[in-house]
C-alpha positions as CSV (number, residue, x, y, z in Angstrom):
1,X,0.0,0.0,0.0
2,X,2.6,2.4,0.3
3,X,3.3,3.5,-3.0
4,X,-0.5,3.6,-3.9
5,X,-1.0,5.4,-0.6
6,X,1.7,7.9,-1.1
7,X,0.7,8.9,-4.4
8,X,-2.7,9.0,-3.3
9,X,-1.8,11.9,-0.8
10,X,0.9,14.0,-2.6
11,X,-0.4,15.7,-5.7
12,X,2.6,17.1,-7.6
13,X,2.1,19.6,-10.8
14,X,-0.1,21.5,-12.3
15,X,-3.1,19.9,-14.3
16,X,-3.8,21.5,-17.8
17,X,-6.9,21.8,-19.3
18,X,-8.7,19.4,-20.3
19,X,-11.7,19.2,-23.2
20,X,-14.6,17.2,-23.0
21,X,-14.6,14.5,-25.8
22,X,-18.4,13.3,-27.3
23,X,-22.0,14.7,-27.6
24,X,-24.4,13.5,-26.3
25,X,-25.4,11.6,-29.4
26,X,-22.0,9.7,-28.9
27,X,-23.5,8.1,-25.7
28,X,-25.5,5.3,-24.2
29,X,-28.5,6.2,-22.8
30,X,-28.5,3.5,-20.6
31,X,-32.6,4.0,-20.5
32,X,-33.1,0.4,-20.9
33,X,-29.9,-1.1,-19.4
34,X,-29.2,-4.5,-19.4
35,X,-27.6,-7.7,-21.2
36,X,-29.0,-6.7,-24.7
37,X,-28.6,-3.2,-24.7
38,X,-24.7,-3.7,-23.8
39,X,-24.3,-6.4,-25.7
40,X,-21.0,-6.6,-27.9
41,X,-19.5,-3.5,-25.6
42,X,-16.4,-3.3,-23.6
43,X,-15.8,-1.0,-20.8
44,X,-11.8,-0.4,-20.1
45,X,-11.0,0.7,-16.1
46,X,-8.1,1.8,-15.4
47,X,-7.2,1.0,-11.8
48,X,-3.7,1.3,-9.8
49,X,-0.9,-0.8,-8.6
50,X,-2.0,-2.4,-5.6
51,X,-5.8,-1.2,-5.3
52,X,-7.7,-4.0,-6.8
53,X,-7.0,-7.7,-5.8
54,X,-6.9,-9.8,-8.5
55,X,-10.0,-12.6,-7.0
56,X,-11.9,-9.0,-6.8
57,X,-11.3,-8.3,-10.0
58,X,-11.9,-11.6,-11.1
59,X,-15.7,-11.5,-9.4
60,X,-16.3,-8.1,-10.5
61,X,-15.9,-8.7,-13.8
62,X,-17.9,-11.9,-13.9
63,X,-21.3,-10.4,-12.1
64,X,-20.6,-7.2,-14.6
65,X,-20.5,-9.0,-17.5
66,X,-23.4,-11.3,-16.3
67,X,-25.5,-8.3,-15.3
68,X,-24.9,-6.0,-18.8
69,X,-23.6,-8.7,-20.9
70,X,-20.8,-6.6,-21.7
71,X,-17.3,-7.1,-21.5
72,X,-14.4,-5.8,-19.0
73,X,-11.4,-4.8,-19.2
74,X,-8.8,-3.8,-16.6
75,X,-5.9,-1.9,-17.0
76,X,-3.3,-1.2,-14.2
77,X,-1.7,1.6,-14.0
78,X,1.5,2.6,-12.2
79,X,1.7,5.8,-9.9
80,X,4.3,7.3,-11.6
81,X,3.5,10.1,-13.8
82,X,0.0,8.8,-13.2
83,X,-1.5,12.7,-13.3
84,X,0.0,14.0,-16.3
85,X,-1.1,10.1,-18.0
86,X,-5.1,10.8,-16.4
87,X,-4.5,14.0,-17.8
88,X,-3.8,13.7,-21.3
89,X,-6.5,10.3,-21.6
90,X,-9.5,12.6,-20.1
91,X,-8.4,15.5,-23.4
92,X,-8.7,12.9,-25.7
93,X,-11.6,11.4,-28.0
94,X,-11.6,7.8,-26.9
95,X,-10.7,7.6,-23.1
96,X,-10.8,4.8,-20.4
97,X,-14.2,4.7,-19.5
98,X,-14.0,4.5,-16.0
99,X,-10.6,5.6,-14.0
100,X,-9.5,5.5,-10.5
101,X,-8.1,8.5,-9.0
102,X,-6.6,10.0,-5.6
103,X,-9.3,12.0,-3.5
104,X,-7.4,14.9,-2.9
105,X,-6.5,15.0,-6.9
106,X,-10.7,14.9,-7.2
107,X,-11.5,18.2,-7.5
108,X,-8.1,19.4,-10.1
109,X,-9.8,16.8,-12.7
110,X,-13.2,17.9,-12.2
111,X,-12.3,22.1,-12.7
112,X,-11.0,20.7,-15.8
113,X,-13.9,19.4,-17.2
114,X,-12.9,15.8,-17.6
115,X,-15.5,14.2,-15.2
116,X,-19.2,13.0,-15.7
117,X,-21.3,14.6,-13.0
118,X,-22.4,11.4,-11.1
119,X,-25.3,12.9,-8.8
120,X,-27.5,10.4,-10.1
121,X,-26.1,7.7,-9.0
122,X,-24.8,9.3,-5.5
123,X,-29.1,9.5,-5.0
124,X,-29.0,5.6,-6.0
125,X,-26.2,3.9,-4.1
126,X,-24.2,6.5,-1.8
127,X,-26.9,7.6,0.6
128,X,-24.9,6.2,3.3
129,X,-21.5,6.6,1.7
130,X,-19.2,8.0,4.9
131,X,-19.7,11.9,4.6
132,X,-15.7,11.9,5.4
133,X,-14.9,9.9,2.8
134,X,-17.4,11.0,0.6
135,X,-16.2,14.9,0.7
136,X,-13.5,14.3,-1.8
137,X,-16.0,13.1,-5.0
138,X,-17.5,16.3,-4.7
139,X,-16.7,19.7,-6.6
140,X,-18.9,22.8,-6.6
141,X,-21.3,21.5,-4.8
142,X,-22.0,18.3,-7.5
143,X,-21.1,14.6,-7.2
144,X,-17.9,14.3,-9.9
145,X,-16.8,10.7,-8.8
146,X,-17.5,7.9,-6.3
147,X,-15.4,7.0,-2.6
148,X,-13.8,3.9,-2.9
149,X,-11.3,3.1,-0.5
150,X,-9.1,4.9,2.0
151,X,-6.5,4.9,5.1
152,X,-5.5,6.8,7.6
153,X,-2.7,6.9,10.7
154,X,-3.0,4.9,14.1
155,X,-0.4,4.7,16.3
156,X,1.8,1.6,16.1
157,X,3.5,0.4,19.7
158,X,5.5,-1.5,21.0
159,X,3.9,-4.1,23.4
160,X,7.5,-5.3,25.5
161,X,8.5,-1.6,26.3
162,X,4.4,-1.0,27.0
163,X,4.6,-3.3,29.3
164,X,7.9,-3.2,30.9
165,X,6.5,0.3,32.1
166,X,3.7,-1.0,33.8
167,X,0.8,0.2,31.0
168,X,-1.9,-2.2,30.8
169,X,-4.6,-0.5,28.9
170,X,-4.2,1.6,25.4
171,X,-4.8,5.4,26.0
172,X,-8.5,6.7,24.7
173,X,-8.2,10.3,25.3
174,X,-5.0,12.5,24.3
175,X,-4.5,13.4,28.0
176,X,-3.9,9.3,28.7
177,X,-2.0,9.3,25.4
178,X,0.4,11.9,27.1
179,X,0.4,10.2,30.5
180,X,1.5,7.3,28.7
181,X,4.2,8.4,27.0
182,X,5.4,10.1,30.3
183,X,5.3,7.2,31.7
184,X,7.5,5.6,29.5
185,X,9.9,7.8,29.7
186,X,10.6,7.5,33.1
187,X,10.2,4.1,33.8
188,X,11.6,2.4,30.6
189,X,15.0,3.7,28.6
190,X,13.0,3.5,25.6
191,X,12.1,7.0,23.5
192,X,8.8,7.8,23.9
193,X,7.9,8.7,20.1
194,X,9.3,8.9,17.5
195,X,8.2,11.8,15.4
196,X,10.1,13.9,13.1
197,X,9.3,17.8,12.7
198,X,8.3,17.1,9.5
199,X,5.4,14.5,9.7
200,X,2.9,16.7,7.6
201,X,0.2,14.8,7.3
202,X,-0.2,13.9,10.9
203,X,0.0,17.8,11.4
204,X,-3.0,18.1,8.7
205,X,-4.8,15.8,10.9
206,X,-4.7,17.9,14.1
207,X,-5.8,20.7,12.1
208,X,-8.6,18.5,10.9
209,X,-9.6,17.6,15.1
210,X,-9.0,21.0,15.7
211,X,-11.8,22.4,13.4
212,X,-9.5,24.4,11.4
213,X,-8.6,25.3,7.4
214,X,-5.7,25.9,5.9
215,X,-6.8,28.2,3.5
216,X,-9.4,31.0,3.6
217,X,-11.4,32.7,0.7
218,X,-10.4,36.5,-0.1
219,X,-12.1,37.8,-3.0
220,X,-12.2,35.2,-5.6
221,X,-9.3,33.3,-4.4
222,X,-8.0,31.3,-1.9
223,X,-4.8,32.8,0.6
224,X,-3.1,31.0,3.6
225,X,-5.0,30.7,6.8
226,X,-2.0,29.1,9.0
227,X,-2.0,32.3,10.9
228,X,-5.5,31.3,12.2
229,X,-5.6,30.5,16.0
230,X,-7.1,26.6,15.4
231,X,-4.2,25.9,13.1
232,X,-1.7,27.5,15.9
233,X,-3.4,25.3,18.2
234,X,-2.9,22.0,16.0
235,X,0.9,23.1,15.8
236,X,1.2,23.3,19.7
237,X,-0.3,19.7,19.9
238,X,2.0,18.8,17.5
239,X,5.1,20.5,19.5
240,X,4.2,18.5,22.3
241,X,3.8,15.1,20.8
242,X,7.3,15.9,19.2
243,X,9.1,17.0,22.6
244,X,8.8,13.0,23.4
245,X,11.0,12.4,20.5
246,X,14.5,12.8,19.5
247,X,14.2,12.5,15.9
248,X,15.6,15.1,13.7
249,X,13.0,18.3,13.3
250,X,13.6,19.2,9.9
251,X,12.5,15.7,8.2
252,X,10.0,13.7,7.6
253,X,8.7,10.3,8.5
254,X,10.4,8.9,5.3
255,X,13.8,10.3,5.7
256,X,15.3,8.2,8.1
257,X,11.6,5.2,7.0
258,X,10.5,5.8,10.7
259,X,9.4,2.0,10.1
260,X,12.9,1.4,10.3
261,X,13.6,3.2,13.8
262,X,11.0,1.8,15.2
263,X,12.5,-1.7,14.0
264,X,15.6,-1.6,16.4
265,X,13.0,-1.9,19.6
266,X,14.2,0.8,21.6
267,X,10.9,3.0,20.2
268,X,7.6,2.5,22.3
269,X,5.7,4.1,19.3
270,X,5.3,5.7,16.2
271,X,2.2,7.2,14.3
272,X,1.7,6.0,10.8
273,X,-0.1,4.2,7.9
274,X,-0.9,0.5,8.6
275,X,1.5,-0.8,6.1
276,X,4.7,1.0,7.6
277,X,4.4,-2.4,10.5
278,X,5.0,-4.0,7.5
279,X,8.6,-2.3,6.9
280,X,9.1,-2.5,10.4
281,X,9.1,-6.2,10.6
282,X,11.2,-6.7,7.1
283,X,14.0,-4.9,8.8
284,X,13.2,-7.0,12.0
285,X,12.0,-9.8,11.9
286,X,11.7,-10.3,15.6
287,X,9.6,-6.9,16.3
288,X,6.1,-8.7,14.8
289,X,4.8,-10.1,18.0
290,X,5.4,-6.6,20.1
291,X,3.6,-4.9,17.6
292,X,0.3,-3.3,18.4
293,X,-2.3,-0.7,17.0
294,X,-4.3,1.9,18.6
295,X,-6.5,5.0,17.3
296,X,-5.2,8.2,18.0
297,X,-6.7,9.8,20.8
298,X,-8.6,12.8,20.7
299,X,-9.4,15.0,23.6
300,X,-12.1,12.9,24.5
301,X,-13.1,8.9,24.2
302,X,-15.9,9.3,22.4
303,X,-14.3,10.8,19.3
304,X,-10.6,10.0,18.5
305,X,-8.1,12.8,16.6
306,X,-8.5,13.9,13.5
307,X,-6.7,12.4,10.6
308,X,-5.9,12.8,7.3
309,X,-7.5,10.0,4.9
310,X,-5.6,9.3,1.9
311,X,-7.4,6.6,-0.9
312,X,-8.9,7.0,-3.9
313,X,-12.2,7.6,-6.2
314,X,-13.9,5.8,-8.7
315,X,-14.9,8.5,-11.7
316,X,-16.4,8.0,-15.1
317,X,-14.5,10.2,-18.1
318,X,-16.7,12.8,-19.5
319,X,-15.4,12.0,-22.7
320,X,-16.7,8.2,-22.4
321,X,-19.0,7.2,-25.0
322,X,-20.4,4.4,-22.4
323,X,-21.5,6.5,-19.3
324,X,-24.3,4.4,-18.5
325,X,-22.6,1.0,-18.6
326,X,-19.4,2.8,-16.6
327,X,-22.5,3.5,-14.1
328,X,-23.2,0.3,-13.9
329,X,-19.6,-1.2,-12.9
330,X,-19.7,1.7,-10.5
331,X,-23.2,0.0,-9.2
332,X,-21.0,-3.2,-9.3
333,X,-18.4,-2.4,-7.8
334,X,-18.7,-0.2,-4.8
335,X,-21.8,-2.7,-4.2
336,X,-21.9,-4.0,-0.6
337,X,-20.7,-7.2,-1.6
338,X,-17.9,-6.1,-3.7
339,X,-16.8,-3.0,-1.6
340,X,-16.6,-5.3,1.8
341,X,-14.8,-7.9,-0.5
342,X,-11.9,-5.0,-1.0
343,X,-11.5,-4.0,2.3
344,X,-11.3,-7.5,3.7
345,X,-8.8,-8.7,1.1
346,X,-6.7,-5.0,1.4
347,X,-7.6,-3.8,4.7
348,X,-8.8,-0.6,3.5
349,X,-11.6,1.6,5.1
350,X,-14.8,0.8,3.1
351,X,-17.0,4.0,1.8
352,X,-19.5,2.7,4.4
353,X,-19.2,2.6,8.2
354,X,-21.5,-0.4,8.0
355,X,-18.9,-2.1,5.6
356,X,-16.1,-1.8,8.4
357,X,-17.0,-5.2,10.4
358,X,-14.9,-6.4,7.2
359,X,-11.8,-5.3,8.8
360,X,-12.1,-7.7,11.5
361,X,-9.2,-9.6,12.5
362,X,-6.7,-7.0,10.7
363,X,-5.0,-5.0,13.6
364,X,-4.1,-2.1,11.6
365,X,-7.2,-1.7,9.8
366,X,-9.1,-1.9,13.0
367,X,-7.3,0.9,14.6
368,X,-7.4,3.0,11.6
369,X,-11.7,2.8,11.0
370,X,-13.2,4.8,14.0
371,X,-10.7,7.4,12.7
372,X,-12.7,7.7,9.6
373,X,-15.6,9.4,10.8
374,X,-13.6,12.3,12.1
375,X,-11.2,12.9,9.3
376,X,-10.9,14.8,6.4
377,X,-8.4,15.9,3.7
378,X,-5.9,18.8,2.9
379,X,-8.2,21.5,1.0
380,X,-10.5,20.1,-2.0
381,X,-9.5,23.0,-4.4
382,X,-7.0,22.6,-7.7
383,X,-5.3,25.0,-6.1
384,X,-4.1,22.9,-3.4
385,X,-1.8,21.1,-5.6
386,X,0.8,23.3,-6.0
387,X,1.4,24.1,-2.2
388,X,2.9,20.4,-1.5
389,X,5.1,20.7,-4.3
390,X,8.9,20.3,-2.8
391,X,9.8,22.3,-0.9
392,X,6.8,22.1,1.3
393,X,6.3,25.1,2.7
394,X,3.8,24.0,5.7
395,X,7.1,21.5,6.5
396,X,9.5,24.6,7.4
397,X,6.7,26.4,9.3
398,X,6.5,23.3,11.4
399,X,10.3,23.0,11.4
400,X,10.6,26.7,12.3
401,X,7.4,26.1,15.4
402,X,9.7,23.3,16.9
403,X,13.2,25.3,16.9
404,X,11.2,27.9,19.1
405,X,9.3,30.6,17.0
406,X,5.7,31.0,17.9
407,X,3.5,29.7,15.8
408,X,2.4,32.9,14.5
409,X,5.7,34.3,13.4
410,X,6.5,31.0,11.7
411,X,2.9,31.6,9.8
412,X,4.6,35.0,8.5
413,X,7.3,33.7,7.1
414,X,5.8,31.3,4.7
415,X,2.7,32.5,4.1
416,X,3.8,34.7,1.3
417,X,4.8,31.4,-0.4
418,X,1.9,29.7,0.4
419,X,0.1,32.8,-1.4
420,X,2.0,32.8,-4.7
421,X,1.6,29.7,-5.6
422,X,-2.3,29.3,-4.4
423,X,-2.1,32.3,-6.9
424,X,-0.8,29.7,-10.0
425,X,-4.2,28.9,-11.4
426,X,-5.9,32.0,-10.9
């Protein structure tokens, strides 16, 4: 999951405009939808590394081409380039019909043009599609693609050094989260946490718990808002998770893996994406039976931290001359049956709350689901995308918070950055 997930979350370059391909003439109906009216058509989905198991694709496609008597075909994709490839296929006459994209890259393909407005079938199938989840299909106010599946951060611990410091119970609010980690250190000669300055998107989330936006609409365009109070208080949560670490402040979680660190067993815990326990135990072996998975904590137990989900959508080409039978993978395939199927096999988070019983028996997973409800994304606007570009600028405020400025000086001195290049697509 970790190059799908990664891609997923970092959005890097500027989307061009792109045409819509095909009148309306061009198109199936779909008015009388079923095994003879798609007869003798093939619908191509292009879907990523990683996303879609190959027994679900192999029982999609069956009960699609048993329901429309169409064919299917599937077409992985690698991350890689993947925006400028979506990109190009959307301008042109014939693209895939049917193509899976990152959440937060939703809304830059939708300005564009290149997306089928899909509010129909939101009315039909995603009544109870997670409003968290379901933020990212939407642009201007109209449905532009579908949720499929997402993930978010838990914290990943180490059971031995838990216990060699007397902790019997995980924490459920932030204030036992703390008192843990106290604890910890002055009973065990483990570190805390490790947390570099730099872990952005676990930042984003305490902005998410705290209620607050990172940008703000002046005029007709968006500017900065990291100078806003909620924001400073998300930094200040984040100083004082960090002040249980000793890892470096101006890095990130990938730069030493933190996976890695963690590995060595001299770490009570780390927060990250499911799959990083993963890297952990292929650099040590011996670390998989300490390992253990908890929500973050919010301030209270009835509603854990905010955090930022990372996944993908499901979104039908505007250009496609088979809209209606695209809508009718799209019935297929984020189906009850089919979307439980994909989180159980990749321990996803379902588009459905009800769906997350699938999860069961997958620590990770289960840690990451009641985070769902509460999360969100960094801001659904195309001009987002230029503002994570390297050299983050939201990194060196974070950087600059943790070597002792305020958090409201440290706004000042990137905001004007932050400005400009919100100012790219105007």
């Amino acid at each position: 999951m970790k190059r799908k997930l990664a891609a997923a979350i970092v959005i890097a370059g500027m989307m061009v405009s792109v045409s819509a391909c095909g009148g309306d003439d061009d198109k199936d109906t779909g008015k009388n939808a079923g095994p003879d009216s798609f007869k003798g058509q093939t619908l191509t989905v292009w879907t990523m590394d990683g996303s879609a198991p190959p027994q679900w694709s192999k029982d999609v496609q069956a009960a699609f081409e048993k329901k429309t008597g169409a064919k299917l075909k599937f077409e992985i994709q690698k991350w890689d380039g993947i925006q400028q490839k979506i990109t190009t296929a959307l301008s042109e006459s014939n693209p895939p019909d049917v193509i899976e994209v990152g959440n937060t890259q939703t809304p830059a393909y939708a300005a564009t043009g290149g997306l089928a407005e899909l509010s129909d079938l939101k009315q039909e199938i995603g009544s109870d599609w997670t409003p968290s989840v379901s933020q990212s299909s939407v642009y201007d106010g109209k449905q532009y693609a579908a949720p499929w599946y997402f993930a978010n951060r838990v914290v990943i611990y180490n059971k031995k050094i838990w216990a060699k410091a007397g902790i019997k119970d995980t924490p459920k609010t932030r204030d036992e989260f703390f008192k843990d980690l106290d604890t910890i250190g002055k009973k065990t000669d483990a570190e805390p946490l490790y947390l570099p300055g730099q872990n952005w998107y676990f930042f984003d989330g305490l902005t998410i718990g705290q209620g607050a936006d990172l940008v703000k609409k002046q005029g007709d365009k968006y500017v900065s808002n990291l100078g806003d109070p909620k924001v400073s208080a998300a930094m200040e949560l984040y100083k004082k998770y960090a002040a249980y670490s000793k890892a470096p402040k101006d890095k990130d979680e990938a730069t030493p893996q933190q996976a890695t660190i963690f590995a060595k067993g001299k770490t009570g815990a780390f927060i990250g994406m499911g799959w990083e326990a993963g890297t952990a135990v292929q650099a040590n072996k011996a670390i998989e039976k300490d390992l253990g998975y908890f929500t973050i904590p919010g301030e209270s137990a009835d509603k854990p931290e905010g955090v930022f989900l990372g996944g993908s959508n499901l979104a039908v080409a505007q250009g496609s001359k088979k809209q209606a039978l695209a809508e009718e993978f799209l019935k297929i395939a984020l189906s009850d049956q089919y979307e439980g199927q994909l989180a159980k096999l990749n321990g996803v988070i379902p588009n459905k709350e009800s769906l997350e019983s699938n999860l069961k028996g997958n620590g990770a997973a289960e840690a990451a689901a009641p985070g769902a409800a509460a999360g969100g994304t960094t801001p659904l606007i195309p001009e987002w995308a230029a503002v994570e570009n390297t050299p983050n600028p939201i990194k060196s405020y974070m950087t600059a918070v943790l070597n002792g400025k305020s958090p409201a000086d440290a706004a000042k001195q990137v905001e004007g950055e932050i400005n400009k290049r919100l100012a790219q697509q105007n």
